[in-house]
N, C-alpha and C positions, 0 to 999 in steps of 0.2 A: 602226822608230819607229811608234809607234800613230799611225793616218790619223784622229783623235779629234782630235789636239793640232795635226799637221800641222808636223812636225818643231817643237815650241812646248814647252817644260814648262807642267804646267798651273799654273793658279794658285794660288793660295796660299789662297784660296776656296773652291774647288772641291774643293780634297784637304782642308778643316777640312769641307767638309759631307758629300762621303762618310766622313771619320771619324764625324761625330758618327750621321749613320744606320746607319753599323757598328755602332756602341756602341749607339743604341736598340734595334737590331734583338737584340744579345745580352741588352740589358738586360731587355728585353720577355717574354722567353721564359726567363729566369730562374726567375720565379716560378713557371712551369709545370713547371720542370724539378722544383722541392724542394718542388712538392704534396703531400701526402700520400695514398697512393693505400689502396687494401683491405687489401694486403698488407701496409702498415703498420701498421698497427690490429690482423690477425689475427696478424701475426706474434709477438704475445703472447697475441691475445684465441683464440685456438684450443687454446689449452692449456685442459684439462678440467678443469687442480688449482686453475686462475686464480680467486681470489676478491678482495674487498674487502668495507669494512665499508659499512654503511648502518644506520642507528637503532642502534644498539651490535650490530646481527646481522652475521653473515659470509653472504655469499650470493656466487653462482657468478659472476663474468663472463666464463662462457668465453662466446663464439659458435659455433656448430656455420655452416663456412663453406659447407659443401654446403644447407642450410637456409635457410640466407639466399640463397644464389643462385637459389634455386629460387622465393622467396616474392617477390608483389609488387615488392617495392623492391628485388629483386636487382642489377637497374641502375644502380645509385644508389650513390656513395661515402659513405662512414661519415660523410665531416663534412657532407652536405650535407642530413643526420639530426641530426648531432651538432655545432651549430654552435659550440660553445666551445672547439671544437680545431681550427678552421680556422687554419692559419697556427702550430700550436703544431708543434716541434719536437724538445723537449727531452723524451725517449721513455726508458725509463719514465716514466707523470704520474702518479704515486702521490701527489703533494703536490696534485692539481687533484682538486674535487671535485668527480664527476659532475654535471654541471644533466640537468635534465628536458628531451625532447625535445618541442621542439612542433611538435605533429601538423600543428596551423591553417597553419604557416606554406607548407604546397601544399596543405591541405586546408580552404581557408578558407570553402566555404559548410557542410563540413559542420561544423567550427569555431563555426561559429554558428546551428545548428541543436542543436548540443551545449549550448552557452553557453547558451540557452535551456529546454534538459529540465532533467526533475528532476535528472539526474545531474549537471549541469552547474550547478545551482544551488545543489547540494549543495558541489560544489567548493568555487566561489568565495565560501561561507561558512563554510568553513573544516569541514565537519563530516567527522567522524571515520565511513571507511569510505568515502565518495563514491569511485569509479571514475574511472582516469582511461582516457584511450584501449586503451592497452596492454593493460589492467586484460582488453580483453573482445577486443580483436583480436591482442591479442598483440605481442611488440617484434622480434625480428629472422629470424620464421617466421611472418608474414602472407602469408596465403591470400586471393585475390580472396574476395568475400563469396558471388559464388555457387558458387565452387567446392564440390564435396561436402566436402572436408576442412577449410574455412573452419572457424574457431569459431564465426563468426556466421552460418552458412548457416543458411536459416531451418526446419530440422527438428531442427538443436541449438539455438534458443534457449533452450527452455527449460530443458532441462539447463545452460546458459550461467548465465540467470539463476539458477536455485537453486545456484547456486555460493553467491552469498550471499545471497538470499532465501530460503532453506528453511528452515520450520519449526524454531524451537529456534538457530537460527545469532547470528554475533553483531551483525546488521544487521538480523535478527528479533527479538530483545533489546534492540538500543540504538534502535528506532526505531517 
């Protein structure tokens, strides 16, 4: 006989409350278990034929998973970029329509050093061609900025910017 009880059963209290912290402690760790991890996301998004539509275009979404592990946010799970699928399940989401990823929400002072430039003011008034982050660091192959292979390392700016500032382009025409 457990020396706990003292040849006693226990109480009828005691066995409801270690049930009920059984059941928290599984309950707890539930959610953790049917997270959605990388492997979720690539185990479609790695395919190279993977497209969807955006503005009536078909463009790629595969993810190259060697590229992203390597870039900045390699550490980083997909929803914690992709906050609209946190908690989604139901895999394929061919019916969910991509939201935009915000950058501000860990990178809030530069967030607001953005919101403030011209590009940034160009956004939020709707003008046709404004940049958004992606637009100039890229989405799931960002390189620290002073890395040499950066896009924004500062001896490719300026090829950066004449991406769409070059003479004759359509943001030298519309602007």
């Amino acid at each position: 006989m457990n020396k706990l009880f003292q040849g006693q059963m226990p109480n009828c209290t005691f066995v409801k409350l270690a049930y009920l912290a059984g059941l928290c402690l599984i309950l707890s760790a539930a959610p953790m278990a049917m997270a959605q991890s990388n492997d979720d996301c690539l185990g479609c998004h790695d395919d190279t034929d993977l497209t969807l539509e955006r503005g009536g275009q078909e463009i790629s979404a595969y993810i190259d998973s060697d590229r992203l592990g390597s870039s900045v946010h390699g550490d980083l799970d997909c929803i914690d970029c992709h906050t609209y699928l946190d908690g989604f399940d139901d895999f394929p989401h061919d019916e969910l329509k991509p939201e935009k990823v915000e950058c501000s929400n860990c990178h809030d002072k530069i967030g607001e050093m953005y919101d403030e430039s011209l590009h940034g003011q160009a956004l939020a008034a709707g003008k046709k061609f404004a940049p958004e982050c992606w637009d100039c660091h890229g989405k799931h192959d960002i390189d620290h900025p002073t890395a040499r292979d950066s896009r924004v390392a500062k001896f490719k700016i300026p090829q950066l910017c004449g991406r769409c500032h070059k003479e004759g382009s359509p943001v030298d025409q519309t602007y």
